[in-house]
C-alpha positions as CSV (number, residue, x, y, z in Angstrom):
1,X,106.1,66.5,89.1
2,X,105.7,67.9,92.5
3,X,108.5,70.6,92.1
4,X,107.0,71.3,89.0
5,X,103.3,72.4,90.4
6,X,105.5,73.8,93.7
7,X,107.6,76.1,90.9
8,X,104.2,77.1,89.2
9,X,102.7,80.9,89.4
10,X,100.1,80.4,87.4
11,X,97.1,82.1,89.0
12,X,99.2,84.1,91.1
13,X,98.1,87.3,89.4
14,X,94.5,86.2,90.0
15,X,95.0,85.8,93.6
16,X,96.5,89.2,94.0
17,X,93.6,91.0,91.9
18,X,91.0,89.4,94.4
19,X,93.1,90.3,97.1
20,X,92.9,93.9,95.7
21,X,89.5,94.1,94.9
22,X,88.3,92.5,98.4
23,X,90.4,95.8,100.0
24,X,88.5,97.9,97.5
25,X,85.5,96.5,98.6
26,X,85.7,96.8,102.3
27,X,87.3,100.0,102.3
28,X,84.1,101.1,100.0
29,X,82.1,99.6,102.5
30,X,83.4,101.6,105.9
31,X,83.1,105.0,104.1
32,X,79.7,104.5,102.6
33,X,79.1,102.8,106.7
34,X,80.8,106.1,108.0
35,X,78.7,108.4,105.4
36,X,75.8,107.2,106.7
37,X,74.9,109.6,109.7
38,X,76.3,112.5,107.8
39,X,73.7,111.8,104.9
40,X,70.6,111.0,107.7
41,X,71.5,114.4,109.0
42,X,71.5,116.1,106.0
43,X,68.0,114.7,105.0
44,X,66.7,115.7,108.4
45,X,68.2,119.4,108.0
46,X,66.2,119.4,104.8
47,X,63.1,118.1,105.4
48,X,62.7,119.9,108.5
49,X,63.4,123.4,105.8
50,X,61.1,122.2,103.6
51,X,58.5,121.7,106.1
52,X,58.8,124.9,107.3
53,X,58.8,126.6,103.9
54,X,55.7,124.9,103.0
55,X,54.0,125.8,106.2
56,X,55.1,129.6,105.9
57,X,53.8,129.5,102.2
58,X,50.1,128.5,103.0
């Protein structure tokens, strides 16, 4: 009986898909981490435009 359950690879496939998806997930996490500033600088670049488009147009 022991052999038996040692000899088993059921689940195995399950195991590896987590395994997979918790890489996809972290490395998901560190770009959208790393993407952060970029996008906060863009937003500043813009609003600071669109301020001064608005000011020059009153």
């Amino acid at each position: 009986m022991i052999w038996n359950f040692l000899k088993d690879e059921q689940g195995q496939d399950l195991i590896e898909y987590t395994l997979l998806l918790a890489f996809v997930a972290l490395a998901s996490a560190a770009l959208f981490i790393a993407a952060g500033g970029s996008v906060s600088g863009i937003w500043n670049v813009a609003s600071s435009r669109l301020a001064t488009a608005a000011t020059s147009a009153s």
